[in-house]
C-alpha positions in Angstrom: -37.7 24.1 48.8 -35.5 23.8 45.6 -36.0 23.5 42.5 -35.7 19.7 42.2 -38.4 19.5 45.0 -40.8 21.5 43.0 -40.1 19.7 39.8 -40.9 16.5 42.3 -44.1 18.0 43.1 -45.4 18.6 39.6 -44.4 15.3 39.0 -46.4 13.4 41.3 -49.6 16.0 40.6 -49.2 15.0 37.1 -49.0 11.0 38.1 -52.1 11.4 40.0 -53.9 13.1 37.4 -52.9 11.0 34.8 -54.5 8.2 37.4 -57.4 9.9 37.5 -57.7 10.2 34.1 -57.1 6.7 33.5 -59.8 5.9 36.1 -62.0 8.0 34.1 -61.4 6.6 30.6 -62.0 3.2 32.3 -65.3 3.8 33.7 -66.0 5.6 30.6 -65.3 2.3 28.5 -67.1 0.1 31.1 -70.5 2.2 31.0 -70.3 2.7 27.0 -69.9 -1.1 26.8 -73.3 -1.9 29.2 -75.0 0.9 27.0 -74.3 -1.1 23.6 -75.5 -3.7 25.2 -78.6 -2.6 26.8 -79.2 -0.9 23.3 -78.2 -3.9 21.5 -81.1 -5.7 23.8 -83.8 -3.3 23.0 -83.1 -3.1 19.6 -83.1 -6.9 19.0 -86.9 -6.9 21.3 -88.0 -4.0 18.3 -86.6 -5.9 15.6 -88.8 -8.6 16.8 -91.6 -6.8 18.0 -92.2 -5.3 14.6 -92.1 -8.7 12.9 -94.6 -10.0 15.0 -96.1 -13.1 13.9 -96.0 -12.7 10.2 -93.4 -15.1 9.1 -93.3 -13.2 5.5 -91.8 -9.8 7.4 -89.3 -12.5 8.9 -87.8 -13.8 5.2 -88.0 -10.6 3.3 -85.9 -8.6 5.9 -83.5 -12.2 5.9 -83.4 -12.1 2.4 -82.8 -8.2 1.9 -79.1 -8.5 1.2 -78.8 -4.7 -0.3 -78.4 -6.6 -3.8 -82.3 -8.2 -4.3 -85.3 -6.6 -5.9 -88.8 -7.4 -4.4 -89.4 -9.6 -6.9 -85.9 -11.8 -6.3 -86.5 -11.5 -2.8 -90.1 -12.9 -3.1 -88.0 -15.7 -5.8 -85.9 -16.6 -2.7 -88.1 -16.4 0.1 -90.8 -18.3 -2.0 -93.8 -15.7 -0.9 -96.2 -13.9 -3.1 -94.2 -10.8 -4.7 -97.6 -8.5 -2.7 -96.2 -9.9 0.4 -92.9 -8.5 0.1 -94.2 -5.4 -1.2 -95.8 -4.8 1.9 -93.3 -6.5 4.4 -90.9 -3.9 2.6 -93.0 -1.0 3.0 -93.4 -1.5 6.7 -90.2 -2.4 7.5 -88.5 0.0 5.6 -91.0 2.9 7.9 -89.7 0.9 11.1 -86.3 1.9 9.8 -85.2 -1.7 9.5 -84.6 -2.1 6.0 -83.7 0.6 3.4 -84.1 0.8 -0.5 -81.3 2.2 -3.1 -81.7 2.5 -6.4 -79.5 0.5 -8.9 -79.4 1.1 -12.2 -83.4 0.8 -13.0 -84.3 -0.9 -9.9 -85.2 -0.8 -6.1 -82.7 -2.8 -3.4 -83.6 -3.9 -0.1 -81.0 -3.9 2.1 -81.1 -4.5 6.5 -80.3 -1.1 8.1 -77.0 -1.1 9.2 -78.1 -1.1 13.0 -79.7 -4.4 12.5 -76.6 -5.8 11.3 -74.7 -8.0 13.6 -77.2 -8.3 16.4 -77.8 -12.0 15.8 -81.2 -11.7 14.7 -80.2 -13.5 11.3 -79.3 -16.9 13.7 -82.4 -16.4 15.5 -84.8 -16.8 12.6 -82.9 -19.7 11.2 -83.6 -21.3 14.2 -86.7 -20.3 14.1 -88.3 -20.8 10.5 -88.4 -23.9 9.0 -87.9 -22.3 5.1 -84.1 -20.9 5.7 
């Protein structure tokens, strides 16, 4: 064998591999997009699981845009300011809504995995007040 033969060789090891590879990274891409979208599933049923049937849990996390208060939130969503107090509280332990501080005052704001799930269409489909 000569030199050119071996160089051949490498060559076509190298192709296949980089076909493998390719296969690989494929696959990889394929299963990574069917596990966004099984998570993107599940986390749209919690989302709504933890609403339930309270429609005041539905409008404060709608109208928790990371620049309201409770009270401009309660303004907007036209419920008693207790209401979003608590609707806050217990979405903010389900993890979906978090609170900053601004200046002197608290901000709601959807956790960013909520964000772009669609859930915002679905309630204004669903409630009558949006």
């Amino acid at each position: 064998m000569t030199d050119d033969d071996d160089l051949s060789d490498v060559k076509e090891q190298l192709n296949n591999i980089q076909d493998d590879v390719n296969d690989i990274q494929g696959d990889v891409r394929v299963m990574s997009t069917l596990n966004k979208e099984f998570n993107r599933e599940e986390l749209i049923d919690r989302i709504h699981a933890s609403f339930g049937t309270s429609e005041n849990k539905k409008l404060t996390w709608y109208y928790a845009n990371g620049e309201r208060t409770i009270q401009e939130i309660a303004d907007e969503a036209d419920i008693a300011r207790g209401s979003v107090d608590w609707a806050v509280r217990e979405l903010n332990k389900s993890g979906w809504l978090v609170e900053h501080k601004d200046d002197n005052n608290t901000i709601y704001a959807k956790a960013e995995v909520c964000i772009n799930l669609g859930i915002k269409g679905d309630l204004e489909d669903e409630l009558e007040d949006l």
